[in-house]
Biotite code that builds the C-alpha atoms (Angstrom):
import biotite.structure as struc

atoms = struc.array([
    struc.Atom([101.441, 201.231, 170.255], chain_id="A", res_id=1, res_name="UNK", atom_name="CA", element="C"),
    struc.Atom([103.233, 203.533, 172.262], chain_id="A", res_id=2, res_name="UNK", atom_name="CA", element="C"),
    struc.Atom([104.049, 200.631, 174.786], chain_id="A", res_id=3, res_name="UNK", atom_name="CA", element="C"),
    struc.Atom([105.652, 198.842, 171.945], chain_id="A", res_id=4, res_name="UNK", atom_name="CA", element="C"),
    struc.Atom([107.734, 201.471, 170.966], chain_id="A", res_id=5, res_name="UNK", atom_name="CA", element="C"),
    struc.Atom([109.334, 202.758, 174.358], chain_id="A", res_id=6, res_name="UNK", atom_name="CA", element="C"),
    struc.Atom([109.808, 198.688, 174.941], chain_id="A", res_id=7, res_name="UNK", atom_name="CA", element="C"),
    struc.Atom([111.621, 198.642, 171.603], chain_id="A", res_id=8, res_name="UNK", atom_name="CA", element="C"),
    struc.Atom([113.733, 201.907, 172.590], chain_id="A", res_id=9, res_name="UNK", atom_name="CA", element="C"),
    struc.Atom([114.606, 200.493, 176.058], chain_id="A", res_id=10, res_name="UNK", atom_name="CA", element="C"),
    struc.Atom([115.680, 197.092, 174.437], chain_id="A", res_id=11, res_name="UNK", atom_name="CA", element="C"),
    struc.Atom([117.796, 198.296, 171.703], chain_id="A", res_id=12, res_name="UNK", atom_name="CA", element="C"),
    struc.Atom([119.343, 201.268, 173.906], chain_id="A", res_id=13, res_name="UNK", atom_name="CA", element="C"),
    struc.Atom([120.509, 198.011, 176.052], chain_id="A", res_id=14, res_name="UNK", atom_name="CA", element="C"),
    struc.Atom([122.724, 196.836, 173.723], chain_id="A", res_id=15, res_name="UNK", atom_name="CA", element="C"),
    struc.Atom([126.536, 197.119, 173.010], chain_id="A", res_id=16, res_name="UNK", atom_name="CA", element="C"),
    struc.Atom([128.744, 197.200, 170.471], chain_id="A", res_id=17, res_name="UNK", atom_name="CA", element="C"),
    struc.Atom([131.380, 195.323, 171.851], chain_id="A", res_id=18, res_name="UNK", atom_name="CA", element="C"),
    struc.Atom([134.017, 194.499, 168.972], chain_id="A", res_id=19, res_name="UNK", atom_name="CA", element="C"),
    struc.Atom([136.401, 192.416, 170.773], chain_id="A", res_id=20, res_name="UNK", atom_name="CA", element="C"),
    struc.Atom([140.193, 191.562, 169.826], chain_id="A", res_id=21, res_name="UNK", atom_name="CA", element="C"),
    struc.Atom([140.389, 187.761, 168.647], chain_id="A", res_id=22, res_name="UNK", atom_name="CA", element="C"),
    struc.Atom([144.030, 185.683, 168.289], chain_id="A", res_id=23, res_name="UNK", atom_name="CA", element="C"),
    struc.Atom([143.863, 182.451, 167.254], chain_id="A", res_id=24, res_name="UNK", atom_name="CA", element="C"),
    struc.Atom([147.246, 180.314, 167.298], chain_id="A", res_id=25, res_name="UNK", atom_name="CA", element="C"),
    struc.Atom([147.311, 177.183, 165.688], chain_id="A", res_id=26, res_name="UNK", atom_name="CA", element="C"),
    struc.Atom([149.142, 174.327, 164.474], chain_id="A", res_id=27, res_name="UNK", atom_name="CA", element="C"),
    struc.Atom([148.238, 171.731, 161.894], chain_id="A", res_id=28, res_name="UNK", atom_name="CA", element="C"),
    struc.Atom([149.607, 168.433, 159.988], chain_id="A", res_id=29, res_name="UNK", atom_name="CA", element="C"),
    struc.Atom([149.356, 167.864, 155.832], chain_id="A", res_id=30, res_name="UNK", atom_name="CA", element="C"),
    struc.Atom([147.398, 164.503, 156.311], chain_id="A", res_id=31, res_name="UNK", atom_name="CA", element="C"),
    struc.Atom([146.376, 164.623, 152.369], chain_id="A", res_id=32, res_name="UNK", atom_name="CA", element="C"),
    struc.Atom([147.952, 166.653, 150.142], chain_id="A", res_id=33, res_name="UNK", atom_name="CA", element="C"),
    struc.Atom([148.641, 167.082, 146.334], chain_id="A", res_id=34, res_name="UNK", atom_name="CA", element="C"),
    struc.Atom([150.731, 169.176, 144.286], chain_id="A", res_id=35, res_name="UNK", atom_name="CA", element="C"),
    struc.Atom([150.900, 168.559, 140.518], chain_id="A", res_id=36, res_name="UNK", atom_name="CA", element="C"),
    struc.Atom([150.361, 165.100, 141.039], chain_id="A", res_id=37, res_name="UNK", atom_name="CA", element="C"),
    struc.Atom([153.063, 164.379, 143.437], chain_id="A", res_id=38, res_name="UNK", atom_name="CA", element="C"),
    struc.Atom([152.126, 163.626, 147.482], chain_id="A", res_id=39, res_name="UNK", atom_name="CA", element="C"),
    struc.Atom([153.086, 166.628, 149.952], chain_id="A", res_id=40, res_name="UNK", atom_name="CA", element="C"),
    struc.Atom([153.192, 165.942, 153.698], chain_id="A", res_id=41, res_name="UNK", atom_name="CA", element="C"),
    struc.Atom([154.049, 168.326, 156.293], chain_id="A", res_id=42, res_name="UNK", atom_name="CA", element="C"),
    struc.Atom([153.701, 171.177, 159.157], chain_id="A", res_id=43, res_name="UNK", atom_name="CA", element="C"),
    struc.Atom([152.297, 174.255, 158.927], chain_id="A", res_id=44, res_name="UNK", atom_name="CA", element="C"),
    struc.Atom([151.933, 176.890, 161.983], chain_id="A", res_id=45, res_name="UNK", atom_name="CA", element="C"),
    struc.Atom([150.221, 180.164, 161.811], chain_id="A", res_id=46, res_name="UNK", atom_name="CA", element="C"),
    struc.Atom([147.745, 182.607, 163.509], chain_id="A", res_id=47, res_name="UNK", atom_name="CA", element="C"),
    struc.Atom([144.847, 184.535, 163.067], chain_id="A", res_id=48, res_name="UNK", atom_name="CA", element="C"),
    struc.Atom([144.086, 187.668, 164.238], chain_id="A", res_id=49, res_name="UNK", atom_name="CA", element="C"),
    struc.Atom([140.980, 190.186, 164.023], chain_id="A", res_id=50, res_name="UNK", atom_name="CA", element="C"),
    struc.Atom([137.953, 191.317, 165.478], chain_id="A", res_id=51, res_name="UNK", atom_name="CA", element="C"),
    struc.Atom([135.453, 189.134, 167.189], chain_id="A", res_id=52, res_name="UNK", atom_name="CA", element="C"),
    struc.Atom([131.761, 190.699, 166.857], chain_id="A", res_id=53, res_name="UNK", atom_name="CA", element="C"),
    struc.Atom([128.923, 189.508, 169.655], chain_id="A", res_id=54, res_name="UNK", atom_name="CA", element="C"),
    struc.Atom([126.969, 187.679, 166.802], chain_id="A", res_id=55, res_name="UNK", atom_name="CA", element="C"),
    struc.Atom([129.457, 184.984, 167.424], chain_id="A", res_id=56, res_name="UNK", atom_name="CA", element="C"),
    struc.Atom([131.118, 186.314, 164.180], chain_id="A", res_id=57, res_name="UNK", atom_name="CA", element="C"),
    struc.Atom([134.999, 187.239, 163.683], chain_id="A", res_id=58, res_name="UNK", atom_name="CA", element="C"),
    struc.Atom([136.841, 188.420, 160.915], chain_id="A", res_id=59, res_name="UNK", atom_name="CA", element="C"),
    struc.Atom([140.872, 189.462, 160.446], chain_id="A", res_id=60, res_name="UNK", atom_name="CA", element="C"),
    struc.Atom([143.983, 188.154, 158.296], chain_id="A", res_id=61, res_name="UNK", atom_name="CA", element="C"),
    struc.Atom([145.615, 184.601, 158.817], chain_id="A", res_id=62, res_name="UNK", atom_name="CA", element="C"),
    struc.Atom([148.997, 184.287, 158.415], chain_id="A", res_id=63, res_name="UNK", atom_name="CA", element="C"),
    struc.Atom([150.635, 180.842, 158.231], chain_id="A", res_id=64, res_name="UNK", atom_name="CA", element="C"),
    struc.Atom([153.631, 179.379, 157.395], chain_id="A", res_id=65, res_name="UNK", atom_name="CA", element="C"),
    struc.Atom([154.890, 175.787, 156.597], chain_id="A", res_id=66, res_name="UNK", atom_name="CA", element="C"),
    struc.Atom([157.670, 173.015, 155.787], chain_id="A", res_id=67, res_name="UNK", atom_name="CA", element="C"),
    struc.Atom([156.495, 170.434, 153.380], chain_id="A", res_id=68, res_name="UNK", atom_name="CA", element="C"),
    struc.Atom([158.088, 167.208, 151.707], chain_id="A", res_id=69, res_name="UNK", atom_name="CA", element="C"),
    struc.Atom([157.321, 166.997, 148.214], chain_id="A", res_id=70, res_name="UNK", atom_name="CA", element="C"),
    struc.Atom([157.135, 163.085, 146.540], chain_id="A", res_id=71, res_name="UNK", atom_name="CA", element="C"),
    struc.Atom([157.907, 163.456, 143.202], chain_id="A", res_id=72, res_name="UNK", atom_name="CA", element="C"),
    struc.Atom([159.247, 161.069, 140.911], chain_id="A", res_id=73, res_name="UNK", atom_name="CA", element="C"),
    struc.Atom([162.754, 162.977, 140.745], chain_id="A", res_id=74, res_name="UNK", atom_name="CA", element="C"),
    struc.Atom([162.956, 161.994, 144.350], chain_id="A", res_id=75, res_name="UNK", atom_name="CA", element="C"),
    struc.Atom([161.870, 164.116, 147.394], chain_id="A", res_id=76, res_name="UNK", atom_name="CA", element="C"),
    struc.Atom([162.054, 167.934, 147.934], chain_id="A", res_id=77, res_name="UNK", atom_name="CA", element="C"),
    struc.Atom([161.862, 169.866, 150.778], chain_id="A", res_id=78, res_name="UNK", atom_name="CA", element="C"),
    struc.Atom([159.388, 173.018, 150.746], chain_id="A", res_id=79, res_name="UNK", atom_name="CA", element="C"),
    struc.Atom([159.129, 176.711, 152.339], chain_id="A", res_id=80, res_name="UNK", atom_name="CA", element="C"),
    struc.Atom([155.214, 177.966, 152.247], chain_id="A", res_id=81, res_name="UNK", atom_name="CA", element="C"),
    struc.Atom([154.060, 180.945, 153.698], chain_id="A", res_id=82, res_name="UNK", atom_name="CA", element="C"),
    struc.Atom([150.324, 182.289, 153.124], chain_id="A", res_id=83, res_name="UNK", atom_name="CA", element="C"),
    struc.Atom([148.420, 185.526, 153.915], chain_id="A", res_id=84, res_name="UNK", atom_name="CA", element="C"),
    struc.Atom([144.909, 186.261, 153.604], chain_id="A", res_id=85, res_name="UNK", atom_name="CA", element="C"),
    struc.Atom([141.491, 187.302, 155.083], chain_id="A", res_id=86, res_name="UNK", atom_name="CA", element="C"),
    struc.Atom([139.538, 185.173, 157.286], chain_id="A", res_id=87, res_name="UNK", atom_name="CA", element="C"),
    struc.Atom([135.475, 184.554, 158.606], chain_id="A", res_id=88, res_name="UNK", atom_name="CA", element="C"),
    struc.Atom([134.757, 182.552, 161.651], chain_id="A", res_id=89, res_name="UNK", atom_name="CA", element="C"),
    struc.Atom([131.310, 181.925, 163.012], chain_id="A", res_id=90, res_name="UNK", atom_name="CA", element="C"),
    struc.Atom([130.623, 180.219, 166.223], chain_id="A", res_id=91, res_name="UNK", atom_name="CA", element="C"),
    struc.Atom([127.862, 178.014, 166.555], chain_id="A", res_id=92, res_name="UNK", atom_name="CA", element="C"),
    struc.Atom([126.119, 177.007, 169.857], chain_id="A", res_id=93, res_name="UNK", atom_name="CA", element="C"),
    struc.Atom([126.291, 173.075, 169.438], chain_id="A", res_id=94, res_name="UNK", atom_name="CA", element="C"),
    struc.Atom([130.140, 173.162, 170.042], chain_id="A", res_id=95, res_name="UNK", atom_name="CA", element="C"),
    struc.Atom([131.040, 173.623, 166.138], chain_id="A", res_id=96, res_name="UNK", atom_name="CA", element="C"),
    struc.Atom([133.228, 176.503, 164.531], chain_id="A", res_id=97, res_name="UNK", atom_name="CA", element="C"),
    struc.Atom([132.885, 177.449, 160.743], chain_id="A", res_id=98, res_name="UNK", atom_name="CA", element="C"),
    struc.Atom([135.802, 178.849, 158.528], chain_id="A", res_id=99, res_name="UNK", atom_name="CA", element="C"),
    struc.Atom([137.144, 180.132, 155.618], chain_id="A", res_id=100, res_name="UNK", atom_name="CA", element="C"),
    struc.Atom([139.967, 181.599, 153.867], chain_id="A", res_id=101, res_name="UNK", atom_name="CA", element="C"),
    struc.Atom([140.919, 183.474, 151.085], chain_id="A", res_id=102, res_name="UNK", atom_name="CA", element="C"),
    struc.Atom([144.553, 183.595, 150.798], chain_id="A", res_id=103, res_name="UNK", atom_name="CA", element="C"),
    struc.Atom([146.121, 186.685, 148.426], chain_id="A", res_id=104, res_name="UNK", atom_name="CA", element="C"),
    struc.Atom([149.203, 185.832, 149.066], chain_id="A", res_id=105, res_name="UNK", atom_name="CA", element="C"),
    struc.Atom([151.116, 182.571, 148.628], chain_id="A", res_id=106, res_name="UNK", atom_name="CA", element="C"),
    struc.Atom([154.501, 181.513, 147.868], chain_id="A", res_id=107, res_name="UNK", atom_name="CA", element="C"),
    struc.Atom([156.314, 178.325, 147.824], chain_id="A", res_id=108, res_name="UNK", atom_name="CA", element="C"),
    struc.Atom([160.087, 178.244, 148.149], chain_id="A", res_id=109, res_name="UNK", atom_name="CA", element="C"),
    struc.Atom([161.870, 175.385, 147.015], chain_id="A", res_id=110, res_name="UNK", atom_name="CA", element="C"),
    struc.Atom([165.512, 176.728, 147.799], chain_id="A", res_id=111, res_name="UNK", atom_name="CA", element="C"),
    struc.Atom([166.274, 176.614, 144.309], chain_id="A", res_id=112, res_name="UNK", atom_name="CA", element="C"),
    struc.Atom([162.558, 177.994, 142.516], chain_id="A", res_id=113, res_name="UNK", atom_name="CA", element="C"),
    struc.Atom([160.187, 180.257, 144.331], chain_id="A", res_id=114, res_name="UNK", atom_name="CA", element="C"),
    struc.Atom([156.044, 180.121, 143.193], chain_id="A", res_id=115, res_name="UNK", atom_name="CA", element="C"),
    struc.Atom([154.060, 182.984, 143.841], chain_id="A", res_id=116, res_name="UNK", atom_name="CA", element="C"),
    struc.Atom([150.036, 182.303, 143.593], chain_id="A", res_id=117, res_name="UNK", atom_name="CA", element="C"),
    struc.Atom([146.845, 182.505, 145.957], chain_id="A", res_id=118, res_name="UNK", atom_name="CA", element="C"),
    struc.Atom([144.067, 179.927, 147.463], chain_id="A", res_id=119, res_name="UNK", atom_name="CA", element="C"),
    struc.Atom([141.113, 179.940, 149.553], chain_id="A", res_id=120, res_name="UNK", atom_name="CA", element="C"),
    struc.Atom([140.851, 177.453, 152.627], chain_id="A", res_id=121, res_name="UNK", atom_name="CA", element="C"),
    struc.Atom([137.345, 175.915, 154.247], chain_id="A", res_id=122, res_name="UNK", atom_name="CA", element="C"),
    struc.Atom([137.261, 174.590, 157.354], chain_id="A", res_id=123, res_name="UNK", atom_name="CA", element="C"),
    struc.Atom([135.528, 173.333, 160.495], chain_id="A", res_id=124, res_name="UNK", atom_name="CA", element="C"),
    struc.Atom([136.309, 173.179, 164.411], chain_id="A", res_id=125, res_name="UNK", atom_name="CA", element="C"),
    struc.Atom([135.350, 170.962, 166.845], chain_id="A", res_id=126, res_name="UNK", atom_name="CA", element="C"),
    struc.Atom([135.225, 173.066, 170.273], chain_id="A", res_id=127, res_name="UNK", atom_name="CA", element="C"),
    struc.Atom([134.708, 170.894, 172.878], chain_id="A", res_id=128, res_name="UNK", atom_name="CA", element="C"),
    struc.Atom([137.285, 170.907, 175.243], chain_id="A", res_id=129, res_name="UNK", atom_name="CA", element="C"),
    struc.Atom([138.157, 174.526, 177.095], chain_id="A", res_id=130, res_name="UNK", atom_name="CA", element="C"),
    struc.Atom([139.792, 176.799, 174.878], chain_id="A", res_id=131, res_name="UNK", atom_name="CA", element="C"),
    struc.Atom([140.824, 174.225, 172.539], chain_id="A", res_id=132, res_name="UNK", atom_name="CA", element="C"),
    struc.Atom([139.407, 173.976, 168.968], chain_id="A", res_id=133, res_name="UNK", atom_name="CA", element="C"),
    struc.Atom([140.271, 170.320, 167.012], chain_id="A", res_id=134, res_name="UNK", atom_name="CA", element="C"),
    struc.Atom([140.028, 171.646, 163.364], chain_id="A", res_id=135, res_name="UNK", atom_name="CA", element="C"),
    struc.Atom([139.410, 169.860, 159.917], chain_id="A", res_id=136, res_name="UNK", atom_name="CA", element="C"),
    struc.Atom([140.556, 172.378, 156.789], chain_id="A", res_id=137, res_name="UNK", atom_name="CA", element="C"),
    struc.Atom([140.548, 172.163, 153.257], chain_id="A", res_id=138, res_name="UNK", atom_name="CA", element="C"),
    struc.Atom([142.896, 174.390, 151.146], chain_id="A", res_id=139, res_name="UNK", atom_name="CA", element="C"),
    struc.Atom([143.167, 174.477, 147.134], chain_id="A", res_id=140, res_name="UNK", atom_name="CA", element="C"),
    struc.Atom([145.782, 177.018, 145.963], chain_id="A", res_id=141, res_name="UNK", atom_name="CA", element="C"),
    struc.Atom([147.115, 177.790, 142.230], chain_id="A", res_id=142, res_name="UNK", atom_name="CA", element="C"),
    struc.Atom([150.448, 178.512, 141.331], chain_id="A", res_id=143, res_name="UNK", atom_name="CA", element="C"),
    struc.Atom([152.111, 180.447, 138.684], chain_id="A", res_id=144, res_name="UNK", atom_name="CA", element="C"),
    struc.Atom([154.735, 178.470, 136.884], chain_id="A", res_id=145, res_name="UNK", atom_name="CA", element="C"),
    struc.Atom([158.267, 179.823, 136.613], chain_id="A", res_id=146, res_name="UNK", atom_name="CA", element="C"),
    struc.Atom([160.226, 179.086, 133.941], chain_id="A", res_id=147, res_name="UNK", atom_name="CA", element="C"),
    struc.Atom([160.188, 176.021, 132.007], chain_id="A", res_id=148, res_name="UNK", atom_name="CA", element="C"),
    struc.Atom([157.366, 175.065, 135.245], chain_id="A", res_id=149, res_name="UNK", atom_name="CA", element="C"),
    struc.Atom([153.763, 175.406, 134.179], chain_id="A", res_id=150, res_name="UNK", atom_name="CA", element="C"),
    struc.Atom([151.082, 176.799, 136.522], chain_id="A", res_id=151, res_name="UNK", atom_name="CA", element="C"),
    struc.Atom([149.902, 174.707, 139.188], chain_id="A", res_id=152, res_name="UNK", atom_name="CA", element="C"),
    struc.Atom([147.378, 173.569, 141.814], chain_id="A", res_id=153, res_name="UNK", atom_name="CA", element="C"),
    struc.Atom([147.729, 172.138, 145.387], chain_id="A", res_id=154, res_name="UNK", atom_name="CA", element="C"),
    struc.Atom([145.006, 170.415, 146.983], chain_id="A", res_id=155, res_name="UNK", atom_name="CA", element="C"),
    struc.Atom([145.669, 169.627, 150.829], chain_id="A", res_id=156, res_name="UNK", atom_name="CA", element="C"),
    struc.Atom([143.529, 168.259, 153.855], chain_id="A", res_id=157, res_name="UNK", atom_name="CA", element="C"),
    struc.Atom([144.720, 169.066, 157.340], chain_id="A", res_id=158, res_name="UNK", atom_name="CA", element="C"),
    struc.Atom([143.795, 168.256, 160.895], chain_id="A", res_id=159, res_name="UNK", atom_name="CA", element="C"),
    struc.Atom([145.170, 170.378, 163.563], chain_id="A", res_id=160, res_name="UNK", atom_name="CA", element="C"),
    struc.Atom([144.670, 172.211, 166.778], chain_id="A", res_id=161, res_name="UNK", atom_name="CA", element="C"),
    struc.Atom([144.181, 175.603, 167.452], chain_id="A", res_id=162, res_name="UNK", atom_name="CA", element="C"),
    struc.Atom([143.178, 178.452, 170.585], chain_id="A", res_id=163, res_name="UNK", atom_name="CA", element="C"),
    struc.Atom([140.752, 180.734, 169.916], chain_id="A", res_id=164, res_name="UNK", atom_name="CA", element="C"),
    struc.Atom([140.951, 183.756, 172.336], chain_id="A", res_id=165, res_name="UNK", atom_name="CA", element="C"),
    struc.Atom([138.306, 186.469, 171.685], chain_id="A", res_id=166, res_name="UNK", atom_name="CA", element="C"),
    struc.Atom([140.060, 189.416, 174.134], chain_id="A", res_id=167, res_name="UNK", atom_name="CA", element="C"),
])
């Protein structure tokens, strides 16, 4: 019993904690959206940034920002978005990456009406090329209406492309 115990003590006085820094750039295309109805297409651009833990876990805020076309019957208009949030990542060995988002903060800016609301987004990367992630995300946000605007929800699907760096 002893044995076991000094092996135990020598094993778990080998590890670290070694809490790394993790930045995650990325850049991503509306291939499916919705907005009240109406089609939204567009860019978005934004980073992540946290800690990365040794379990192949990392954590932080993600900050994006994009520049969407609105289809609406009225015609088409241009939109402003910009989200923050928290993020999880997990790692898995077999070349996948696991996501999600919650998102406290978005806002919508149509030049002429501004919507504040908040979101989550779930998503998955595909990791195998060198230090390149091919991602798949789903984001559903809700809006507060303004005016004589009701609240709202946007539903989007995006593919994009992104470099994790755990520092």
């Amino acid at each position: 019993m002893k044995k076991i115990l000094i092996a135990m003590m020598i094993m778990i006085a080998g590890f670290q904690a070694q809490a790394g820094i993790y930045v995650e750039p990325y850049l991503a295309y509306n291939i499916l959206g919705e907005t009240d109805g109406d089609d939204t297409t567009g860019t978005n651009i934004g980073g992540r940034l946290g800690y990365s833990l040794p379990m192949l876990v990392s954590f932080g805020l993600d900050y994006n920002m994009g520049s969407y076309t609105i289809d609406s019957a009225l015609g088409d208009v241009d939109a402003d978005t910009t989200n923050l949030g928290a993020f999880v990542a997990v790692d898995l060995p077999i070349l996948l990456r696991g996501y999600a988002s919650y998102y406290f903060s978005s806002d919508i800016d149509t030049g002429s009406v501004s919507y504040d609301g908040s979101g989550i987004a779930v998503g998955v990367g595909f990791t195998m090329l060198p230090f390149v992630s091919l991602n798949l995300e789903y984001r559903a946000m809700s809006y507060d209406g303004s005016g004589a605007v009701s609240d709202f929800d946007a539903k989007e699907i995006l593919v994009g492309i992104s470099v994790p760096l755990d520092l």
